[in-house]
KENUGU-256745 format. One record per atom (N, C-alpha, C): residue in three letters; atom name; y, x, z. Coordinates in steps of 0.001 Angstrom, whole numbers. Example, Ala and Ser with C-alpha at 12.3 -4.5 7.8 and 13.67 -1.06 7.14 Angstrom:
{ALA, N, {-5690, 13190, 7800}}
{ALA, CA, {-4500, 12300, 7800}}
{ALA, C, {-3300, 13200, 7800}}
{SER, N, {-2250, 12850, 7080}}
{SER, CA, {-1060, 13670, 7140}}
{SER, C, {30, 12900, 7870}}
This chain:
{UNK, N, {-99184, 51831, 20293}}
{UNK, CA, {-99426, 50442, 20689}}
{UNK, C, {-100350, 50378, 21911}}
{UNK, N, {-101095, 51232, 21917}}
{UNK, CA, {-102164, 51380, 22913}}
{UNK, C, {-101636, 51406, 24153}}
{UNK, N, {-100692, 52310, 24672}}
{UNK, CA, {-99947, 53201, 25577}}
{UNK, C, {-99323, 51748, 26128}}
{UNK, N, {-98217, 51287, 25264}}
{UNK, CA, {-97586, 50422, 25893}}
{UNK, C, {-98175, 49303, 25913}}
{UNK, N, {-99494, 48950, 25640}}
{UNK, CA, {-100086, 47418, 26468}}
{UNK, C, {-100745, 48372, 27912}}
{UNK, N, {-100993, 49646, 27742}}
{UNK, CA, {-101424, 50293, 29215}}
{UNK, C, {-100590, 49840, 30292}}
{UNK, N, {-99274, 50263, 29533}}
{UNK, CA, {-98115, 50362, 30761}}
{UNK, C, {-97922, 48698, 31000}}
{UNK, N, {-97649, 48049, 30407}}
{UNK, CA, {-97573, 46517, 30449}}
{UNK, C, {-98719, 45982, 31508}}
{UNK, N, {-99986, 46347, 31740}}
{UNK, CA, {-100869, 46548, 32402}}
{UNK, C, {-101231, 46763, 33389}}
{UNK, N, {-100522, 47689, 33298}}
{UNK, CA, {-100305, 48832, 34830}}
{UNK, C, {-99378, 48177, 36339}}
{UNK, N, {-98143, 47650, 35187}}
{UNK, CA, {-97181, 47041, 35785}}
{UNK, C, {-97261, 46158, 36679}}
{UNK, N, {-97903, 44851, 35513}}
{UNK, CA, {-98001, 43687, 35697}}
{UNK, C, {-99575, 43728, 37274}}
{UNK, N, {-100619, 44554, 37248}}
{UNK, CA, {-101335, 44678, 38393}}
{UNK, C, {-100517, 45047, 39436}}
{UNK, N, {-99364, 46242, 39829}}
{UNK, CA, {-98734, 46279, 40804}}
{UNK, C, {-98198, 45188, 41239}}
{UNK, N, {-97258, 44243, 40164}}
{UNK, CA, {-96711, 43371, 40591}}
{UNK, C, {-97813, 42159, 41412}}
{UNK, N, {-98980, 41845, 41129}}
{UNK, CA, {-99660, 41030, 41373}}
{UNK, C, {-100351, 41542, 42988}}
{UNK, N, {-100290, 43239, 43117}}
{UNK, CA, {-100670, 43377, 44264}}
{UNK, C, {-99394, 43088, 45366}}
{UNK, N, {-98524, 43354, 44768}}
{UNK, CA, {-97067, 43159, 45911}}
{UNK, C, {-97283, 42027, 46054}}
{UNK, N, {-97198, 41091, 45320}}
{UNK, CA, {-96852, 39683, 45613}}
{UNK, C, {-98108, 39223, 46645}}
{UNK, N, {-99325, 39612, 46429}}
{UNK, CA, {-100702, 39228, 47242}}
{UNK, C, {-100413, 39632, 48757}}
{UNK, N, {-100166, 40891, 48723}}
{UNK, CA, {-99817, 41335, 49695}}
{UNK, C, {-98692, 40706, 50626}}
{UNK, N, {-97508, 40114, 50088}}
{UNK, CA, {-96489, 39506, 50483}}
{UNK, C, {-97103, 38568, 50978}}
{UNK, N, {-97560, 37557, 50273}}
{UNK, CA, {-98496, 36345, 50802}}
{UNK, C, {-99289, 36267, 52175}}
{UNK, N, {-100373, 37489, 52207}}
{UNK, CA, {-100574, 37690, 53385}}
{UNK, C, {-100231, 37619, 54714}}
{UNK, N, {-98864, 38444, 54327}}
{UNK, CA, {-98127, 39222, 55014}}
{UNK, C, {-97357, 37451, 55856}}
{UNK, N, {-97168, 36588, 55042}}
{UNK, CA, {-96406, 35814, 55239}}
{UNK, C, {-97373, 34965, 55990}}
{UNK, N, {-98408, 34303, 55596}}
{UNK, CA, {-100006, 33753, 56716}}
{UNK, C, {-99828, 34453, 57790}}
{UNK, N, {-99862, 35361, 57936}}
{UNK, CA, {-100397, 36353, 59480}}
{UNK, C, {-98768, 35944, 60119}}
{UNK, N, {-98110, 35661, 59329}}
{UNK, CA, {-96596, 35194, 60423}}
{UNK, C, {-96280, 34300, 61001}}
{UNK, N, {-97006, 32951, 60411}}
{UNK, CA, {-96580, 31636, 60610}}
{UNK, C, {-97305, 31024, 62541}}
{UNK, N, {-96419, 30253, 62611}}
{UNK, CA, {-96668, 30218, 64064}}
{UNK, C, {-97197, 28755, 64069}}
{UNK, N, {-98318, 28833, 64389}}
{UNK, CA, {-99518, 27441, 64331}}
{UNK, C, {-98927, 26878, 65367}}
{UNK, N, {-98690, 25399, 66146}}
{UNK, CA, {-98553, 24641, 66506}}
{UNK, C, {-99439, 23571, 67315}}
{UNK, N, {-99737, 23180, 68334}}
{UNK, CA, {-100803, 22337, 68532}}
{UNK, C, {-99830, 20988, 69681}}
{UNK, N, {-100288, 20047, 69857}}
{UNK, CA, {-100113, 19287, 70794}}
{UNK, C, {-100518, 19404, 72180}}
{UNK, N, {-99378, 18893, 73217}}
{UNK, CA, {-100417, 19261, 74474}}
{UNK, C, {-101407, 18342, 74750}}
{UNK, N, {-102347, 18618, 75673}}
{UNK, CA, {-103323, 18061, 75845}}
{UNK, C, {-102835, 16230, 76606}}
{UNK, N, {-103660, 15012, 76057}}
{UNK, CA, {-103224, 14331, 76672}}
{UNK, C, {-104031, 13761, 77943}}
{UNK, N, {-103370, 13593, 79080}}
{UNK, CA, {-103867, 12999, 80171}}
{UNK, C, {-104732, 11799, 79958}}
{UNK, N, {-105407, 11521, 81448}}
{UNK, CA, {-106032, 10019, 80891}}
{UNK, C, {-105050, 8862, 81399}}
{UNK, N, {-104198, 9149, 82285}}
{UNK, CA, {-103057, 8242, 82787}}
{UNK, C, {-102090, 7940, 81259}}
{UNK, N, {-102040, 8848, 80408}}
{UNK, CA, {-101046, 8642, 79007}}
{UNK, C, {-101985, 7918, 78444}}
{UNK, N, {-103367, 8112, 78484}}
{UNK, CA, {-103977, 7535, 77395}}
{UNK, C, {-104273, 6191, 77259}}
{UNK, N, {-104322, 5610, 78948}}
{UNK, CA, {-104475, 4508, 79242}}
{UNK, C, {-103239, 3392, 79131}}
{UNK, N, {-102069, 4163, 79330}}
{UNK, CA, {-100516, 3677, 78748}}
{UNK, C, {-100439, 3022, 77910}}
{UNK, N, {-100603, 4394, 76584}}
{UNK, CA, {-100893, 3787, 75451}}
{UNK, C, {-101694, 2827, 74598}}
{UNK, N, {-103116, 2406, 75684}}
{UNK, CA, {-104472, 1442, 75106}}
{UNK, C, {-103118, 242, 75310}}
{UNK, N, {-102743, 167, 76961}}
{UNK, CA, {-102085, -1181, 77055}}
{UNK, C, {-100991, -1445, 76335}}
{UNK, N, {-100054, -251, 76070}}
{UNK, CA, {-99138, -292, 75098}}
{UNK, C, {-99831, -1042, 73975}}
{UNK, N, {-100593, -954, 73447}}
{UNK, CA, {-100989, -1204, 71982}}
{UNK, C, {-101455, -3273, 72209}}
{UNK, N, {-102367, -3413, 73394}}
{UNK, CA, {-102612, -4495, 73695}}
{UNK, C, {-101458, -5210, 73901}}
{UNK, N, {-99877, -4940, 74053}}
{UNK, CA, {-99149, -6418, 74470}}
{UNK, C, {-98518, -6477, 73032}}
């Protein structure tokens, strides 16, 4: 009984390191995104845009 809650044990930690690891693996991939910077000619567009 001993043996096989070891191995049950054993297992179940590999599996938890693969999957952690996967996770990682998958963060360090993702490709962040930003907006471009906005002008002050857009920004002023948009104040009057909003005013009519």
């Amino acid at each position: 009984m001993v043996m096989w809650s070891l191995v049950v044990s054993m297992i179940l930690t590999v599996l938890i390191l693969l999957l952690t690891l996967l996770t990682i693996q998958k963060g360090y991939g993702y490709k962040h995104t930003i907006d471009p910077p906005v002008t002050k000619e857009e920004k002023q567009e948009e104040v009057e845009d909003d005013l009519r």
